[in-house]
N, C-alpha and C positions, 0 to 999 in steps of 0.2 A: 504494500500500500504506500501509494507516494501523495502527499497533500500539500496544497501551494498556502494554504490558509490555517483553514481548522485544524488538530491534531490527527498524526498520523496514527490509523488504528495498533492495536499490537498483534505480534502475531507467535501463536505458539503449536507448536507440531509435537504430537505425540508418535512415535513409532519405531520400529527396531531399525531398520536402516534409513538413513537419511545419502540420499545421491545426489547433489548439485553440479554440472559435467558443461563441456566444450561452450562457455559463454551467457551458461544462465546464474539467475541471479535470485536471490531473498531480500529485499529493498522494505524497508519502511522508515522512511526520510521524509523529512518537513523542508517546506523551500521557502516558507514564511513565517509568520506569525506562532503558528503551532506548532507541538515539541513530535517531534519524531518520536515512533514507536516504540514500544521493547520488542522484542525476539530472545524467545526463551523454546530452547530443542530440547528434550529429552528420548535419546534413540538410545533404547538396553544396548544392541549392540555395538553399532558405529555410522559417523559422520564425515562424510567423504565429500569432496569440494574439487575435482578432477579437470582442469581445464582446456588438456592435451596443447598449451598454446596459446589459449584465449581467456581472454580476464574474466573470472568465474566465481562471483561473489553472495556472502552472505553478511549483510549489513546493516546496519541506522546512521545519518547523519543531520547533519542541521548547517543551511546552506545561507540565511540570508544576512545580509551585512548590518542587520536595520537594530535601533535600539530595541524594537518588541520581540526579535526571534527566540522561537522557543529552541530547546535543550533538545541533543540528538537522544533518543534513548537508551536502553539498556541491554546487550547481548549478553546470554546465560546459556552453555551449552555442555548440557551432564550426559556422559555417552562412554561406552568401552572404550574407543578407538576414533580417536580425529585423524584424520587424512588429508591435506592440502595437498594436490601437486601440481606442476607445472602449469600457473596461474591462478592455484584454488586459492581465494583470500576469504577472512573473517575479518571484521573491521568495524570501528565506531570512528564518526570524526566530523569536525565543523570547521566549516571553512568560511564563517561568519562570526557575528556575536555572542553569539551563545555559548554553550560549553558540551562538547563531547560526552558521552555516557562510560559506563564503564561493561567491558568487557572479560568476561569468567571462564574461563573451561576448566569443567571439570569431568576428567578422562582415566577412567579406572586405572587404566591397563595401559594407554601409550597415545603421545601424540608425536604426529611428523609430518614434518611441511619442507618437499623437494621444488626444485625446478625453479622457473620464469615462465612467464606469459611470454612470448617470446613473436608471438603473431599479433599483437595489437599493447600498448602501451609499454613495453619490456617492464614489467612491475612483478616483483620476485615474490613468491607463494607465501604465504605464513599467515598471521596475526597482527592487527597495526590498530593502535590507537593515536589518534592526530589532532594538532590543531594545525589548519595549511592555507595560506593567503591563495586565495585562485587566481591561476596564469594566464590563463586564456581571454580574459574580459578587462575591462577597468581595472588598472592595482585599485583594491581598498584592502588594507592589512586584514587577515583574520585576528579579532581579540580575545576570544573564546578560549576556555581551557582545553586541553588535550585531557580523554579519558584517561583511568587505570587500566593494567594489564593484568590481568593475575591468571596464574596456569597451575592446576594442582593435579597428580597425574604420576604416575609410576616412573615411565621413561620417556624421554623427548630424544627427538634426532631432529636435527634440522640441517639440511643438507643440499648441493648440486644447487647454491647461489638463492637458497631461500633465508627470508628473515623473519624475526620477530622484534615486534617494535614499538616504543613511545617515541613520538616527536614532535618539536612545532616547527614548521619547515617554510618555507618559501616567505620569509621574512614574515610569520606570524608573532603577533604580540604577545597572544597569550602562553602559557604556561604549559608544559607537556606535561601528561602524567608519570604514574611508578611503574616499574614493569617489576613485577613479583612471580619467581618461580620455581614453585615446588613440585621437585622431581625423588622420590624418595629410594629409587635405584637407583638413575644417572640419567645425566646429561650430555649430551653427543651433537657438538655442531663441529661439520666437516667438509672440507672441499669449495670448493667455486664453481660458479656456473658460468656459463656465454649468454648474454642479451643478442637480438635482434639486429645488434649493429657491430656485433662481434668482439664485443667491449668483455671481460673478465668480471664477473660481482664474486664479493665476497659471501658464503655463509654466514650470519652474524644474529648475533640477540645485541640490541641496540637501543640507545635512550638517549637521544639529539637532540638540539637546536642551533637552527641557523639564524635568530632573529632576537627581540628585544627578552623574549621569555625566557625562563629560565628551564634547562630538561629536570628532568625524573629521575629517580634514583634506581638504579638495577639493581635486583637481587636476587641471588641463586642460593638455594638450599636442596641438596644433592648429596646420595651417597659415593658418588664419582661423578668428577666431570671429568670432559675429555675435548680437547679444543686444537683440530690439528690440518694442514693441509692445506692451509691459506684460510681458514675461517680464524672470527674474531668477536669476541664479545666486550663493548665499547659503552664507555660513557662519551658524549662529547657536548659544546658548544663551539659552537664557531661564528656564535654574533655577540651581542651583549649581554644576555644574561648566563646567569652561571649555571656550570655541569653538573650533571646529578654526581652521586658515589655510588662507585660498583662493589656491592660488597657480597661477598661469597663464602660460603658455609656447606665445607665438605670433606670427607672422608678421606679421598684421593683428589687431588689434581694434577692430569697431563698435558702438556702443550708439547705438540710433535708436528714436525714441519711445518713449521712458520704458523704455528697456532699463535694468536695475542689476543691478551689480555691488555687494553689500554685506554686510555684517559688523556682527553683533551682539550683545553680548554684555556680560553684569550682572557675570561672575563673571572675566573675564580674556581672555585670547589674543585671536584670530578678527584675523590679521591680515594684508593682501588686497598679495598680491607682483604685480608684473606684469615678465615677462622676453619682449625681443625674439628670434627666432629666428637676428634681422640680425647 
């Protein structure tokens, strides 16, 4: 349900498998006045987002620039087994005034998010919570907050150039969210992928901003992490406001070939804790 005015209805699915594949979508977005949906899935067994290429989403946002825009809503997704791949995204995010929702999964047994969209937008699979100034029209900065991320969930892989992410980007003003996640096996982000224009992306779990906001603070609690092959798990800023802190809570941590861990930032914070479980 997409509504330019009134509020966007909510939408909730009950059922053991959930398929969204090659360029469809779950949308409940407001584009004015009214606050964008919730989306709440509950599939016993699993939730799969498959785009073979083409950008293949499941989302709420909140679009308009105006003092009255409402709030994108809420994404909640309890299910054995999440599945993004090559362009499958979950997402909350305002590209206006308002502020972003917060987005949940909660995934018995395992979540993984491979690939790029690599046929329409080159926009890498994963999970994304945003606040982002829109490119295409008039610059008016988004001032809106960036949702939360939170992921609780056995084992995550995130791999072949996908991401997961809090950010405010495209010189948005307002503030990114926390990305929080609990993986109580381990955590596995690995390799890179090729975009569309034959560019290299990294693997990464990631908590940005390019703009006056300040990012979010990462956090990983894992009985192993493993971070290798050119993937990287990243605090940054790279405009005015300050970096979140990456802080990590685990058992084991590996970084193997050209795995990083790292922290960046012009305007302050962005600083990387490491705590043993032992």
């Amino acid at each position: 349900t997409i509504k330019e005015n009134g509020p966007a209805s909510d939408i909730k699915i009950e059922t053991k498998r959930l398929i969204v594949r090659d360029g469809g979508s779950i949308d409940a977005s407001s584009f004015g006045s009214g606050a964008g949906g919730d989306i709440t899935v509950n599939a016993s067994e699993s939730v799969q987002l498959l785009g073979n290429g083409h950008y293949t989403s499941l989302g709420t946002q909140s679009t308009s620039p105006h003092n009255n825009a409402g709030n994108a809503g809420t994404v909640n997704i309890s299910t054995g087994k999440l599945i993004l791949r090559d362009g499958g995204r979950i997402l909350t995010s305002t590209i206006g005034s308002a502020n972003a929702g917060t987005l949940k999964i909660d995934a018995s047994e395992s979540v993984e998010a491979s690939g790029i969209s690599v046929l329409n937008g080159n926009l890498p699979s994963g999970l994304l919570a945003e606040t982002r100034t829109r490119t295409n029209r008039v610059f008016i900065p988004a001032t809106g907050n960036g949702g939360d991320l939170i992921i609780n969930t056995q084992r995550l892989l995130v791999q072949d150039g996908a991401s997961i992410s809090t950010a405010a980007i495209n010189g948005s003003r307002g503030q990114a969210g926390k990305l929080d996640i609990n993986a109580s096996n381990s955590v596995t982000v690995t390799g890179t992928g090729i975009d569309g224009n034959g560019q290299i992306v990294r693997s990464n779990l990631l908590a940005t901003s390019d703009g006056f906001g300040s990012a979010g603070d990462l956090r990983v609690n894992t009985n192993k992490l493993t971070v290798r092959d050119g993937a990287a798990i990243s605090v940054a800023s790279t405009g005015f406001g300050n970096a979140g802190n990456l802080e990590i809570t685990s058992g084991l941590i590996l970084l193997d070939n050209q795995g990083q861990l790292t922290a960046n930032t012009q305007a302050g914070e962005g600083n990387i804790n490491l705590h043993s479980l032992n």
